[in-house]
N, C-alpha and C positions, 0 to 999 in steps of 0.2 A: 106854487102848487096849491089847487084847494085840499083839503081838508076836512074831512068830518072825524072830529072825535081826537085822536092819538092814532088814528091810521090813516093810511095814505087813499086819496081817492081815486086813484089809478095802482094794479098792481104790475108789471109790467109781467111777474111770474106768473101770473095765469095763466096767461096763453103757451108758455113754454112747459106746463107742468105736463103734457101727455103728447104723446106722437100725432093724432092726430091734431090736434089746435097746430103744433107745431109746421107739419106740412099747409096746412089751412094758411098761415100768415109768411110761407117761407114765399120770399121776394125774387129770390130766380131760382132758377130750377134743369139741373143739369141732366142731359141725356145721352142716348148712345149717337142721337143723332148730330149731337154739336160736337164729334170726335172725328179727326183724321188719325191712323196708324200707319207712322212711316215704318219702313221695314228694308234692310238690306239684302242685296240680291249679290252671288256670287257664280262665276261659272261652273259646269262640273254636275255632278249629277249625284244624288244620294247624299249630298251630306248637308251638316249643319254645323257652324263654326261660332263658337258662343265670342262675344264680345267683351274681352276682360274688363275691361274701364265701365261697361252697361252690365250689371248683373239682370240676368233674364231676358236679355237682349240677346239675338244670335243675326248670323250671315244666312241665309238660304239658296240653295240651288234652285233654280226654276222647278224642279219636278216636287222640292221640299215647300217651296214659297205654296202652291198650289194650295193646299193643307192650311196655309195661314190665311188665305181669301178664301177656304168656304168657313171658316170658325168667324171672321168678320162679316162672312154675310149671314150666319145664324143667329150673328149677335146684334144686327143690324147695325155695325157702325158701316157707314156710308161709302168711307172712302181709305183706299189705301193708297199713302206715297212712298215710291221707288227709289231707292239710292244704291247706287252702283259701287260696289266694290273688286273693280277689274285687275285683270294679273297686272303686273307693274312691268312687262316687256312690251304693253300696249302702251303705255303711258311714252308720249312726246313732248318739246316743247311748246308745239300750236294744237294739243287735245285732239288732232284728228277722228282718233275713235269716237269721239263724243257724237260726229256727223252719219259714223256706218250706219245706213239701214238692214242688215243682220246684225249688230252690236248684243248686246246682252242686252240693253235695257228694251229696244225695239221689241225684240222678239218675245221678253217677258211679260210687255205690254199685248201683243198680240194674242200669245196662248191665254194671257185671265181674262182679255175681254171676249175670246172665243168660249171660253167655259164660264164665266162669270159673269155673261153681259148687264146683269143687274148691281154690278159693283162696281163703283165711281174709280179709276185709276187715273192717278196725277203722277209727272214725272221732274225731277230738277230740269230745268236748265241752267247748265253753270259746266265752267270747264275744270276745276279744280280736280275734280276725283280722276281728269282724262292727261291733266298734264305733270311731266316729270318734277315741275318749280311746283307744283300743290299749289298757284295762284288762280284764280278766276277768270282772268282774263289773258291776252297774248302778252307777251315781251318784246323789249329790246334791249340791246345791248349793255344799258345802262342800270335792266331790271326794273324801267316804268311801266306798268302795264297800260299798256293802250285800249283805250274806250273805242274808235271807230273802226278799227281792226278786226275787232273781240265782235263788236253786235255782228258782224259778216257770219261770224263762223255759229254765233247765239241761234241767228234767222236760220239757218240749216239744219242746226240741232233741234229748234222746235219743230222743222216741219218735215222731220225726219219720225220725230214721236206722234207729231198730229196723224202721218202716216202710217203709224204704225196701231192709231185707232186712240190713242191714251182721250180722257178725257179734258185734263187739266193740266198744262203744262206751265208751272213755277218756276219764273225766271229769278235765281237766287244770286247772280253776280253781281248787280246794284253798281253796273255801266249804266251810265247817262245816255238815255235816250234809245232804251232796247227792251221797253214795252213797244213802241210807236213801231220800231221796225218788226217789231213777229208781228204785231196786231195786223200791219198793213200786208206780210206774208202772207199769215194765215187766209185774211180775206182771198189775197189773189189767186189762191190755190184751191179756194173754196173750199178750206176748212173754215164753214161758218161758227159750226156748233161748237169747236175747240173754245173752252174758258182756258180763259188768264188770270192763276191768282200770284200778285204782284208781292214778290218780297219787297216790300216798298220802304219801312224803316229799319233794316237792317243794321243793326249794330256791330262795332268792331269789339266782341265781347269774350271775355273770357272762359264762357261759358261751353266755347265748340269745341273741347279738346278731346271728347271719346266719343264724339260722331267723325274726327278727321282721324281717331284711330279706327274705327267701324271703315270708312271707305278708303283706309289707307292712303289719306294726303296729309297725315301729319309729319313723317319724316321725309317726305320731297319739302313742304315747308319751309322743315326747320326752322329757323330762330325768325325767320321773315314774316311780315306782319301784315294787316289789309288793313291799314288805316285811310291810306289815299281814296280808297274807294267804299270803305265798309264805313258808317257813320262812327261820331264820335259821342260817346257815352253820356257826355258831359249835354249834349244837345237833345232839347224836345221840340220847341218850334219849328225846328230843321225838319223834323220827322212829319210835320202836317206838312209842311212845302213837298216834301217828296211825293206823299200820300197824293197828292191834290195834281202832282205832273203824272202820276202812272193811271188815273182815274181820267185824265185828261188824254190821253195815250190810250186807252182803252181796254183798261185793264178791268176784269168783270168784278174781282175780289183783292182785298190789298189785306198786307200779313203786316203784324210787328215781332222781331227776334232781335233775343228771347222774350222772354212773358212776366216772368217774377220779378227782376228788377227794372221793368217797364211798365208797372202796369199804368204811372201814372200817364203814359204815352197813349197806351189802347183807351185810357178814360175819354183823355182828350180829341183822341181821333173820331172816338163814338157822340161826345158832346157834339164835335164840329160838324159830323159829315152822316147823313142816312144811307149808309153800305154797305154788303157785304164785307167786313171784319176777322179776319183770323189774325191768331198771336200763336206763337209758336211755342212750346212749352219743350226748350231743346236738352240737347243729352248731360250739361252739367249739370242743370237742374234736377233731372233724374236722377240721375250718378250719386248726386249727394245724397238726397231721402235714401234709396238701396244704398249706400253703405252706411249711415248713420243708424239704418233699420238692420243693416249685418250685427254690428256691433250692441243691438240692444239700448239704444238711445233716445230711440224713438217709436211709437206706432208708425211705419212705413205706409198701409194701407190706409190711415186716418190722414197722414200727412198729406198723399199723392191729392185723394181726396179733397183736400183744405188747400190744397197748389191749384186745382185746376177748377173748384167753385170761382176761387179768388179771383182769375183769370175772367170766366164768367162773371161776373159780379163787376167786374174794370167795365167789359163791355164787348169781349169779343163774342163772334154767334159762331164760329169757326176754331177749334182748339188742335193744335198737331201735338200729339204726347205719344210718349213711349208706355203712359200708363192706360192708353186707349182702352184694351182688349183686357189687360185687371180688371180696370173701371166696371167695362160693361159685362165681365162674366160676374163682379162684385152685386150686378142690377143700381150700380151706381149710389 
């Protein structure tokens, strides 16, 4: 380093000594607009059902949900996603309900994009929240879930929500080869405009366990596991192969979950590939900031904060958090 004198000729603190040098030099820069707010939807009318494992998380009835997409669209985040948490005498072993065009999720797709047409509505596709085993995909006897069985019933379910107006439907069960089948759906029904954002490196992580209490497939579950088909932790190269078959399939946007202990995945995916990027910043991740913030351990609001730059900063342009609507009533 040069040197003039006994001080240094560069100070690095300069530019961090006042807020504005500081914004001046900050290298990314987060908004309401790189935020999705997923939010759970329940049937029934008038209430709201707080989510013990998510503090400040809750269930919403369609006529409650209402209320949470216009506070999202005051706040300009962009986009809300749908997850279903149905009574459990709907739930089967081949997810049927997931197909109803009056389903819950349908019809709460339709009332927001009826009153809300300026707010992006994305919805799962995945059967887990629709069947009694809490698996993603179909069964057999033996408890394999079946890959070409499963995309039959996946291509119904999308274009059940394509019909039902949603904007973005997220295929979350990480069956081989069920981008290519909605994509080629979609087209045939002339849902052109329908985007695809592909949960595409989905990990089998430990991290989902108070979103499968939120939509009520953790104890259909039980001690059963998604390693055959959800990835395995230990893998990142894996996760560009996927990326690269669901963009090949035609997928408009590809996700990595979760986000904190991936980000060296979303780096990679963003070095490799010029595309639309989401990472999913899921419910453990949450769950842990709010309770280590219950207990006084943490700044909670600093943290969430320093979770979803970080996320940005890896490389995603797309963030799904539960800390959305804090964030953005916070002005980020």
């Amino acid at each position: 380093m040069q040197v003039y004198g006994s001080f240094p000729a560069v100070r690095m603190r300069r530019m961090r000594r006042d807020e504005f040098s500081r914004r001046l030099m900050r290298e990314h820069v987060l908004g309401p607009d790189d935020l999705i707010y997923p939010v759970f939807v329940i049937e029934g009318k008038g209430r709201t059902q707080a989510v013990p494992s998510m503090p400040g998380v809750s269930r919403y009835t369609p006529d409650k949900v209402t209320a949470v997409a216009e506070r999202c669209v005051k706040l300009d985040v962009p986009v809300m996603a749908l997850f279903p948490a149905i009574e459990p005498s709907l739930k089967t072993p081949d997810g049927a309900e997931a197909t109803n065009p009056d389903g819950l999720i349908p019809r709460v797709v339709g009332m927001l994009k009826k009153r809300f047409p300026e707010l992006g509505i994305m919805t799962d596709v995945a059967l887990d929240p629709y069947t009694d085993h809490g698996q993603d995909g179909l069964i057999d006897s033996r408890g394999t879930i079946l890959n070409d069985e499963t995309l039959a019933v996946l291509e119904e379910q999308a274009l059940v929500q394509a019909a039902a107006g949603v904007d973005i439907v997220a295929p979350s069960d990480m069956m081989d080869g069920r981008i290519g089948r909605i994509r080629t759906a979609l087209e045939a029904k002339e849902f052109i405009h329908t985007r695809i954002m592909a949960y595409s490196a989905k990990y089998a992580s430990g991290f989902y366990g108070p979103f499968r209490d939120a939509v009520g497939s953790a104890a259909s579950l039980g001690k059963s596991s998604k390693f055959t088909y959800q990835m395995d932790p230990a893998n990142s190269d894996e996760a560009l192969w996927e990326v690269g078959l669901d963009l090949q399939e035609g997928a408009d946007m590809v996700m990595v979950k979760p986000a904190l202990a991936y980000l060296d995945v979303i780096a990679a995916a963003r070095r490799r590939l010029n595309v639309p990027l989401a990472a999913y910043h899921v419910s453990g991740e949450y769950a842990m900031v709010k309770a280590a913030a219950e207990r006084g351990w943490i700044d909670g609001d600093a943290v969430a904060l320093e979770h979803v730059s970080a996320i940005k900063r890896a490389g995603a342009d797309v963030i799904l958090t539960y800390f959305a609507r804090e964030l953005a009533e916070r002005g980020l």
